[in-house]
N, C-alpha and C positions, 0 to 999 in steps of 0.2 A: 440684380442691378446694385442692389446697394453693399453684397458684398465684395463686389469688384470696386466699387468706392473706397472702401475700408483696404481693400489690395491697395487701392494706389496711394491712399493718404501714406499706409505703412512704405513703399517703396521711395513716394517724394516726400515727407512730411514738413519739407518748407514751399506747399504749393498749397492754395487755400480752392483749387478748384475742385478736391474729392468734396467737399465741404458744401462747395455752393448746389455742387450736384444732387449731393442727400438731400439739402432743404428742396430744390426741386424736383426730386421724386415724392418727398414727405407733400411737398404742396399739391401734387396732381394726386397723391392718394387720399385728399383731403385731410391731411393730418395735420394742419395750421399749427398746435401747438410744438409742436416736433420740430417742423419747415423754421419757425419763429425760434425758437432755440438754437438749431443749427445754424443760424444765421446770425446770430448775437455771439456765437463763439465762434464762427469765423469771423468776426470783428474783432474780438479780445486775443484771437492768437496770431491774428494778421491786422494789425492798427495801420500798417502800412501801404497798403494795398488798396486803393479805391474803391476798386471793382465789390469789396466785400462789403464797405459802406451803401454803394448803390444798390447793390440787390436786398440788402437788407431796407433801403427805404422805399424801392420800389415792393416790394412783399409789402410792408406798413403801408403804402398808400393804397397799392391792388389789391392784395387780399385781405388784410383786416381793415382797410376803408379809415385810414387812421392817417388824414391829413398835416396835423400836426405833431404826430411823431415822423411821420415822415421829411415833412421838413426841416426838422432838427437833427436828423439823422443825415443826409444827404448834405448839410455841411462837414461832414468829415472827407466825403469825398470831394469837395468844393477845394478844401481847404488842400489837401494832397496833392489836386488835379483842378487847378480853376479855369485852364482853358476847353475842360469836357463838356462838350456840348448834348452829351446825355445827360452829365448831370443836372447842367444848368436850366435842361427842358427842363426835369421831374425837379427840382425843384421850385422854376414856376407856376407846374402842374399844381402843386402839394400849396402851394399858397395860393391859388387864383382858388382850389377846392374847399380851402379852410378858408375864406372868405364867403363864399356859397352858405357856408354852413353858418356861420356866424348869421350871413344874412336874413336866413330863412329862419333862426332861431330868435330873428326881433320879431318878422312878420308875425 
């Protein structure tokens, strides 16, 4: 699978979907650090592109549990795309989460 990604990155390489697919294969084979890499540099080679800010904040919220990166991250897709109504869940996901946390870390 993932060298059919690299197929296709090389065929389209102005499409940041071979990219999002790797970090999603790297995420089910539990490879977090990999999934998390690939997904910061479909950010940096695609700034343009929403969809590559949400799934990178969505990754940071779901699977490293990282409320507050995550909401710092999902203003880039806010700011590209403000009327996306995925974005705008996960980003009150990612703050109503990072309030939990803050809160349970007075109690």
């Amino acid at each position: 699978a993932l060298a059919k990604t690299r197929d296709a990155a090389d065929t389209n390489p102005l499409s940041a979907q071979p990219l999002l697919v790797q970090a999603a294969i790297a995420t089910q084979a539990d490879r977090e650090d990999e999934a998390r890499a690939t997904l910061e540099r479909a950010v940096l080679r695609f700034p343009g592109d929403s969809e590559t800010w949400y799934r990178l904040a969505a990754f940071q919220l779901g699977t490293l549990d990282r409320p507050d990166l995550a909401a710092e991250t999902i203003r880039g897709a806010l700011y590209l795309d403000p009327l996306s109504d995925p974005a705008r869940h996960l980003f009150l996901e990612a703050r109503a989460s990072e309030r939990e946390r803050q809160a349970a870390a007075r109690d």
